[in-house]
Backbone as CSV, one residue per row, in Angstrom:
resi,resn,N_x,N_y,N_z,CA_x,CA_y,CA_z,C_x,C_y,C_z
1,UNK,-110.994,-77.593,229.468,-111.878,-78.216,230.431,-111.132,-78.293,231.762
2,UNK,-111.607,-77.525,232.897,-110.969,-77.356,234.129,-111.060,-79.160,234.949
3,UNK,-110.225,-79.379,235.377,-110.233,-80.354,236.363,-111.787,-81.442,236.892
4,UNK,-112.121,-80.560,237.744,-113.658,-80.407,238.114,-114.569,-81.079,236.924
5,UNK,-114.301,-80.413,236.122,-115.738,-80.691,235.248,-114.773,-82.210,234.224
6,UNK,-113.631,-81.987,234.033,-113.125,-83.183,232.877,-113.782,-84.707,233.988
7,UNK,-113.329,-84.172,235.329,-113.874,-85.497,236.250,-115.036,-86.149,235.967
8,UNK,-115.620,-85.178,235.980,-117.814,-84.985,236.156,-118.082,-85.552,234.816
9,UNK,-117.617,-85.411,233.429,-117.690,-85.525,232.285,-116.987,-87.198,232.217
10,UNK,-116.121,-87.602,232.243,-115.456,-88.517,232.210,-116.306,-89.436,233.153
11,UNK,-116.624,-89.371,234.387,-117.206,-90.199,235.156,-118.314,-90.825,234.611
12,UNK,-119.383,-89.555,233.886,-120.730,-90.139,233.476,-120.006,-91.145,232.068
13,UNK,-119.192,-90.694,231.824,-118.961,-91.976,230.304,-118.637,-92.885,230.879
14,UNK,-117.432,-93.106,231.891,-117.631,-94.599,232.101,-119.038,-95.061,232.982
15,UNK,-119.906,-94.148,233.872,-120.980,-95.237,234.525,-121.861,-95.874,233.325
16,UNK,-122.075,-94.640,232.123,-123.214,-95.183,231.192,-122.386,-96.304,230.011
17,UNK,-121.016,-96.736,230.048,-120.268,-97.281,229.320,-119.986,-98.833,229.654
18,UNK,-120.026,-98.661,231.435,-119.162,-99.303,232.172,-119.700,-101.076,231.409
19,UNK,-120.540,-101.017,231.618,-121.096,-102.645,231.065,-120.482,-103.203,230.171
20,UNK,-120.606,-102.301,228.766,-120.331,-102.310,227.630,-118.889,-102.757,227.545
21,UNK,-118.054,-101.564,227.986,-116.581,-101.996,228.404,-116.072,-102.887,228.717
22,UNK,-117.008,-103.460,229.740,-116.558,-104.828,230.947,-116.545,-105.770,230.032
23,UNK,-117.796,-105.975,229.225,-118.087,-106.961,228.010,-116.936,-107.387,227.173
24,UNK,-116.658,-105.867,226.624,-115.730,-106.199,225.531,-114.415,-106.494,225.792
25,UNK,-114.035,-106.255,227.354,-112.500,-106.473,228.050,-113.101,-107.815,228.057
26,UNK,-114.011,-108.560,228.669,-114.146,-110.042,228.949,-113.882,-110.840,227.830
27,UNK,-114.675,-110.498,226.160,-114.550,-111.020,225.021,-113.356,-110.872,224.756
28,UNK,-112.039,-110.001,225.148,-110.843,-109.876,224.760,-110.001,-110.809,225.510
29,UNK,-109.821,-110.610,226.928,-109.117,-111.647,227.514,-109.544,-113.160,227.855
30,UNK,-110.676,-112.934,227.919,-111.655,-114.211,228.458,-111.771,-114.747,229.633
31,UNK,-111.452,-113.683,230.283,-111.373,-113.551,232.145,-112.024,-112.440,233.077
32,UNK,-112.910,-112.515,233.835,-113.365,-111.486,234.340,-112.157,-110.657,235.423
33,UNK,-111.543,-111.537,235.766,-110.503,-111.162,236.746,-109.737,-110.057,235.313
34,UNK,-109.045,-110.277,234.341,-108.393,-110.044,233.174,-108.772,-108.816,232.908
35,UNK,-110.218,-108.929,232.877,-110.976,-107.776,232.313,-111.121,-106.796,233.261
36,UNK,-111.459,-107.211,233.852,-111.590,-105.951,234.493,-109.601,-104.870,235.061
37,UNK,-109.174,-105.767,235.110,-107.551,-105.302,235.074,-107.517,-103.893,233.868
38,UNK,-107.931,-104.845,232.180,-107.760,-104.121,231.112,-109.006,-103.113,231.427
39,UNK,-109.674,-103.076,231.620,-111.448,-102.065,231.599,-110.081,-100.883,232.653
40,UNK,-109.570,-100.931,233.703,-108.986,-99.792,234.920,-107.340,-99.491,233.944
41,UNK,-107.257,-100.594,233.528,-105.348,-100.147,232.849,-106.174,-98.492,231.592
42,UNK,-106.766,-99.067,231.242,-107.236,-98.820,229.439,-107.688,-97.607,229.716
43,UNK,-109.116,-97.450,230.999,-109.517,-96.252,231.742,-108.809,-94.886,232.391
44,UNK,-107.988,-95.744,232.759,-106.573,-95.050,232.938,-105.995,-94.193,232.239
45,UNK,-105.274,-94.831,230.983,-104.907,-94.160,229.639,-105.631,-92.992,229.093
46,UNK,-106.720,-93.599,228.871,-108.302,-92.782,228.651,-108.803,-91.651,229.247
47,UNK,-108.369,-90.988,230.220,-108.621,-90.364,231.246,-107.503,-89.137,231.108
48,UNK,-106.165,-89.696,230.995,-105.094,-88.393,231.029,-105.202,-87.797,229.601
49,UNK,-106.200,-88.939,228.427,-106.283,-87.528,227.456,-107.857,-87.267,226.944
50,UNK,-108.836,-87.380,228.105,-109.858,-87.228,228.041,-110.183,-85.920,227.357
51,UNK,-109.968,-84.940,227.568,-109.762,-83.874,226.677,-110.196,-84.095,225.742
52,UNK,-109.243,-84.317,225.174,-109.334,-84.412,223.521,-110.349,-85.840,222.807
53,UNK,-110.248,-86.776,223.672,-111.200,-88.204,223.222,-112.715,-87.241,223.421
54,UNK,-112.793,-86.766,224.439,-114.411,-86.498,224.545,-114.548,-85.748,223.527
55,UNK,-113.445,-85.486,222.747,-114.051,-84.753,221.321,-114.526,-85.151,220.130
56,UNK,-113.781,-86.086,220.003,-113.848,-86.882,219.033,-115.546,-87.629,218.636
57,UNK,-115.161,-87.986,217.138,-116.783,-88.390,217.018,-117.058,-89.940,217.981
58,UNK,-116.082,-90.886,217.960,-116.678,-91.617,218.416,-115.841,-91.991,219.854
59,UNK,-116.050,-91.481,220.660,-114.836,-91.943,221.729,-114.884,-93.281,222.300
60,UNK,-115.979,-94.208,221.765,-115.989,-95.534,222.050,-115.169,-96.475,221.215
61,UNK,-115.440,-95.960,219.844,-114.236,-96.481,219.142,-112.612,-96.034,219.614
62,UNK,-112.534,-94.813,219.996,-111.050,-94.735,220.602,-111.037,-95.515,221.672
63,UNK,-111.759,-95.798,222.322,-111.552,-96.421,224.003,-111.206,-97.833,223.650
64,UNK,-112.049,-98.532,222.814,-111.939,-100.068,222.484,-110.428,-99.899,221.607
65,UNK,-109.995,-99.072,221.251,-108.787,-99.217,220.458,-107.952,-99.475,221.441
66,UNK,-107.891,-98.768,222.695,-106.779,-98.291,223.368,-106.674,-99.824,224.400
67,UNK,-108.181,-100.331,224.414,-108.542,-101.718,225.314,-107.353,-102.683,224.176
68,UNK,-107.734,-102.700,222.983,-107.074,-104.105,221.922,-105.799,-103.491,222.361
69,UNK,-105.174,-102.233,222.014,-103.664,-101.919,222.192,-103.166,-102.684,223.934
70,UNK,-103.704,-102.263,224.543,-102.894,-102.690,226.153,-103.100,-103.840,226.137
71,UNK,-104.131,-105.029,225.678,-104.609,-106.400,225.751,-103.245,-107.095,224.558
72,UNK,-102.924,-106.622,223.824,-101.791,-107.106,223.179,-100.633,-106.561,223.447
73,UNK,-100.646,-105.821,224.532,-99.241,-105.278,225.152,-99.172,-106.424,226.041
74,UNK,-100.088,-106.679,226.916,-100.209,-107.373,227.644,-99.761,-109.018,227.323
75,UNK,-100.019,-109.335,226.408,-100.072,-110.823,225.622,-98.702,-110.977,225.511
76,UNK,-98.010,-109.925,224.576,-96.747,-110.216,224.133,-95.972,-110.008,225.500
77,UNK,-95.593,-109.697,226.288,-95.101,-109.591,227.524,-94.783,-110.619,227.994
78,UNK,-93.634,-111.478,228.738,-93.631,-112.726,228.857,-94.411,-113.063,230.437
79,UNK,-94.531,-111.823,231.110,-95.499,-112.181,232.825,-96.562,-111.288,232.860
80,UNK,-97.396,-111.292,233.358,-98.502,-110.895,233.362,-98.881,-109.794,233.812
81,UNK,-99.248,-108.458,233.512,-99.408,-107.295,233.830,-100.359,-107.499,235.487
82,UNK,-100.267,-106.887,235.851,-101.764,-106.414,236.916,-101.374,-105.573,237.879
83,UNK,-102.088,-104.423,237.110,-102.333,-102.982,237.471,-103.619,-102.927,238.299
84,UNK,-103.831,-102.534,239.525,-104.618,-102.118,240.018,-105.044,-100.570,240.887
85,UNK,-105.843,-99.980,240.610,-106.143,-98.912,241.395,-107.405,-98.666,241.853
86,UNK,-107.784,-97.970,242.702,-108.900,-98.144,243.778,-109.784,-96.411,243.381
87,UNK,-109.388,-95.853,242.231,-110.310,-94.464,241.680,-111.419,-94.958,241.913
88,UNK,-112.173,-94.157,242.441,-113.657,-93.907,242.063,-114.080,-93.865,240.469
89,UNK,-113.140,-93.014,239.980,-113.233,-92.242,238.365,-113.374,-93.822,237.190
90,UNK,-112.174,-94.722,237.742,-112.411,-95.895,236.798,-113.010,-97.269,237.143
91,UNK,-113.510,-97.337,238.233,-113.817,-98.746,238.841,-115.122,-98.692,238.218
92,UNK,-115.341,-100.482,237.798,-116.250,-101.054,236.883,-117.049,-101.892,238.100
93,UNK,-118.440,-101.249,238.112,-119.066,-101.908,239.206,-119.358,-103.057,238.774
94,UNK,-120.139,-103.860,237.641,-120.225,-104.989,237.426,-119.675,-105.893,236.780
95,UNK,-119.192,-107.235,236.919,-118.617,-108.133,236.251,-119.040,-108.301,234.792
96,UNK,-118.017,-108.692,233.777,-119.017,-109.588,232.878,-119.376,-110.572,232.920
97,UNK,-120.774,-110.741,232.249,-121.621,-111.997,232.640,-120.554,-112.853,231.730
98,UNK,-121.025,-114.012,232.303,-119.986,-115.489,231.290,-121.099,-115.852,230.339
99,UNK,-120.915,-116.319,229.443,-121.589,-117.133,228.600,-122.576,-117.871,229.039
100,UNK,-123.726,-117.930,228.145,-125.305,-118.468,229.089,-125.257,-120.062,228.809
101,UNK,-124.943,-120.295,227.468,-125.700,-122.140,227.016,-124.100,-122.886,227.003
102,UNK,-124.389,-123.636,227.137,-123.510,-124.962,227.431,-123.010,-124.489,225.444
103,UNK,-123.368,-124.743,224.875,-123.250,-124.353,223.229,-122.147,-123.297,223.223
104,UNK,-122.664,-121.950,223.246,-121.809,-121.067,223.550,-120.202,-120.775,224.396
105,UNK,-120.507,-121.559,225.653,-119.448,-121.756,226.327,-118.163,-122.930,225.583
106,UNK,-118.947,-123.741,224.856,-117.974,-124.626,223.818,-116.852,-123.304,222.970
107,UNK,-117.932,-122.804,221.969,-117.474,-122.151,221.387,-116.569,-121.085,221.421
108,UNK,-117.306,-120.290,222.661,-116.093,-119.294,223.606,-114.670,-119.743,223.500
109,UNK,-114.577,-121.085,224.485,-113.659,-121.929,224.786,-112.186,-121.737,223.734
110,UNK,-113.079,-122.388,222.685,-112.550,-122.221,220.953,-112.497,-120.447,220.882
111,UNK,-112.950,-119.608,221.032,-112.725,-118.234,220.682,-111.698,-117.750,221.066
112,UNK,-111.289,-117.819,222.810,-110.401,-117.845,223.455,-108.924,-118.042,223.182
113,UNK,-108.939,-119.249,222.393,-108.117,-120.241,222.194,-107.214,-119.594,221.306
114,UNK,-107.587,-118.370,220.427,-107.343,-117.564,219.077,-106.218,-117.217,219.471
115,UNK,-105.394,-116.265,218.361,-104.430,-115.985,218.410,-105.235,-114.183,218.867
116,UNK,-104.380,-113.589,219.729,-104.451,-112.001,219.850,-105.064,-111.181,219.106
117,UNK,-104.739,-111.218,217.622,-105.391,-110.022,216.633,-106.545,-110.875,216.008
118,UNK,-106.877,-111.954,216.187,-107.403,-112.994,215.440,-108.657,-113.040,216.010
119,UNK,-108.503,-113.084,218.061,-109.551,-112.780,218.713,-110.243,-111.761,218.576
120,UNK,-109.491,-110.562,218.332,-109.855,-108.987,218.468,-110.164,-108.738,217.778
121,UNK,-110.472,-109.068,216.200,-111.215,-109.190,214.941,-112.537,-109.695,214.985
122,UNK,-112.382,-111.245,215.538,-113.791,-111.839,215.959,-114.609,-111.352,216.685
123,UNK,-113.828,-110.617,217.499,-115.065,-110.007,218.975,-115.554,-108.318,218.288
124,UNK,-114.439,-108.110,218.050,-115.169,-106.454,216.827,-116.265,-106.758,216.053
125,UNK,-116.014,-107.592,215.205,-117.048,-108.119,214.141,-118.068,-108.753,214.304
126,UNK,-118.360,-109.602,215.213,-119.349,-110.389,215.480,-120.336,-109.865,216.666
127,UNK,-119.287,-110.169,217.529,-119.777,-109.789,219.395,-120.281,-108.089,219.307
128,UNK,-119.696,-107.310,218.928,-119.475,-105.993,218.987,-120.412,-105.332,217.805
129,UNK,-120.438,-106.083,216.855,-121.276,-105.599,215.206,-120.524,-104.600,214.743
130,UNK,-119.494,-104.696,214.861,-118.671,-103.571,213.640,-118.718,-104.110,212.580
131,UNK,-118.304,-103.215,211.316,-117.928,-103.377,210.247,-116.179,-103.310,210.071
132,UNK,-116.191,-103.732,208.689,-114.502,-104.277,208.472,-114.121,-103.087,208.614
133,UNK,-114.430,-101.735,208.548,-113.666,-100.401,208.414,-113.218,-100.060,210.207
134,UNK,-114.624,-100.445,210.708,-114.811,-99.844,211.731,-113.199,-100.532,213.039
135,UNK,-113.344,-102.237,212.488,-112.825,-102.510,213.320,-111.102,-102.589,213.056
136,UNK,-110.794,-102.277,211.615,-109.578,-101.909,210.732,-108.936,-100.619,211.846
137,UNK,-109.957,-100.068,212.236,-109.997,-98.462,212.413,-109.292,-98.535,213.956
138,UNK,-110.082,-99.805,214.651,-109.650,-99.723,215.962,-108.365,-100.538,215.704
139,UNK,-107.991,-101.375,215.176,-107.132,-102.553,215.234,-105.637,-101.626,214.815
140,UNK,-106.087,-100.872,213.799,-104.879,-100.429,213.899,-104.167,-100.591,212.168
141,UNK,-105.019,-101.322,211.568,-104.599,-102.207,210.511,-105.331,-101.814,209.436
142,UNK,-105.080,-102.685,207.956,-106.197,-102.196,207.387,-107.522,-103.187,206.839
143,UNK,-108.051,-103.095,206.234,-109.696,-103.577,205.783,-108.953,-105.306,205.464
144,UNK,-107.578,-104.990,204.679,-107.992,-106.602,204.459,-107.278,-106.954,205.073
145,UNK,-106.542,-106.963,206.036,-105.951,-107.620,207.466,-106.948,-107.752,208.017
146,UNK,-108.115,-107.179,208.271,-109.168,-107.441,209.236,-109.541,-108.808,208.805
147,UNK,-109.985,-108.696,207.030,-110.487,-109.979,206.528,-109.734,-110.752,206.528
148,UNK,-108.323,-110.678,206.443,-107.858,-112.154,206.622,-107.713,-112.999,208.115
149,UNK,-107.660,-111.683,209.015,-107.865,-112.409,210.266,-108.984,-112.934,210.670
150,UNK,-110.102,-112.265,210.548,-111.353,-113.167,210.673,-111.212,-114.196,209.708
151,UNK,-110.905,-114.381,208.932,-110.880,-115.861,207.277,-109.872,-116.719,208.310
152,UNK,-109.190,-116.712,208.631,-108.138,-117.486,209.323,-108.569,-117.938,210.671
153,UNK,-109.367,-116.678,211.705,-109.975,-117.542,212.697,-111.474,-117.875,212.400
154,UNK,-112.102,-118.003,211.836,-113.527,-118.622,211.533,-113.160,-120.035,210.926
155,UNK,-111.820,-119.775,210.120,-111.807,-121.153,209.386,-111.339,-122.173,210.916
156,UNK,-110.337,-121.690,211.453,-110.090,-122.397,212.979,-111.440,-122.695,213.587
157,UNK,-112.069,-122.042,213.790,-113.128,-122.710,214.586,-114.142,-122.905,214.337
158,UNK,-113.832,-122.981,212.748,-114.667,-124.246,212.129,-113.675,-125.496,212.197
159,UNK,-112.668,-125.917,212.164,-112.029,-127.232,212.016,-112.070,-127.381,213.601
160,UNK,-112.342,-126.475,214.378,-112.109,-127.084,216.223,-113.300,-127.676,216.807
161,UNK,-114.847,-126.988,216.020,-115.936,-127.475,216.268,-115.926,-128.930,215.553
162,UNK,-115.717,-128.874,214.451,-115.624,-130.113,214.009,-114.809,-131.512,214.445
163,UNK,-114.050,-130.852,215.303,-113.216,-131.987,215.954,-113.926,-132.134,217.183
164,UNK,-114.691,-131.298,217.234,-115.567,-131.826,218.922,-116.869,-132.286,218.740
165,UNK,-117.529,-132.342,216.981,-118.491,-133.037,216.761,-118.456,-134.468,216.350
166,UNK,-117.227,-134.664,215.942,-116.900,-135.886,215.174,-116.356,-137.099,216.268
């Protein structure tokens, strides 16, 4: 794929993606500022081996892999990444929306609060509708690491809601 066209090709995936992306960088860090950092770091990555991802069956599942990989590069790091660049090719025109009900935004709060792989399980599985394979697949891990990380953060925020109902 010559230059020219990997651009043209790559561009239309992130405009028809871009939302989607923004979403799932927001559900990962829990910052629009954050997210969108990871949506241009991740795009980035994504891009020098576009090639070969646009081959693949699902290149959304590679892309969200490569989002959880830099979002926990990022975490473990003791200062804070922020990469910025001004491409046309990766800039995410819209924000993610925040959370709509006062309810939700509780819960977020508590989602947030998770540990790294713990979040990135919850937001695959729930937010995202993967299955345990699917999100094993991105995480890196296998089927029952997925389940024990979701078992470990669901049980958390069930004992965190409960401390804010009681």
């Amino acid at each position: 794929m010559g230059n020219t066209e990997r651009e043209v090709d790559f561009s239309a995936y992130v405009r028809a993606r871009q939302t989607s992306l923004a979403r799932f960088a927001y559900l990962l860090t829990g910052d629009p500022h954050s997210a969108e950092d990871l949506v241009q770091s991740s795009l980035a990555k994504v891009y020098a081996k576009w090639d070969h991802i646009s081959t693949v069956e699902s290149p959304d599942a590679y892309v969200r892999k490569v989002m959880v990989n830099e979002h926990t590069t990022w975490w473990r790091r003791a200062w804070r990444h922020r990469e910025r660049t001004d491409s046309e090719l990766i800039r995410v025109m819209d924000p993610a929306a925040a959370p709509a009900t006062a309810h939700d935004s509780e819960l977020w709060a508590h989602v947030r609060s998770l540990a790294p792989q713990q979040r990135a399980a919850v937001v695959l599985r729930y937010y995202e509708d993967l299955t345990e394979a699917q999100t094993a697949e991105i995480l890196g891990v296998s089927v029952g690491t997925v389940k024990s990380h979701t078992s470990r953060a669901i049980s958390s925020l069930r004992s965190r809601m409960k401390e804010v109902t009681s």
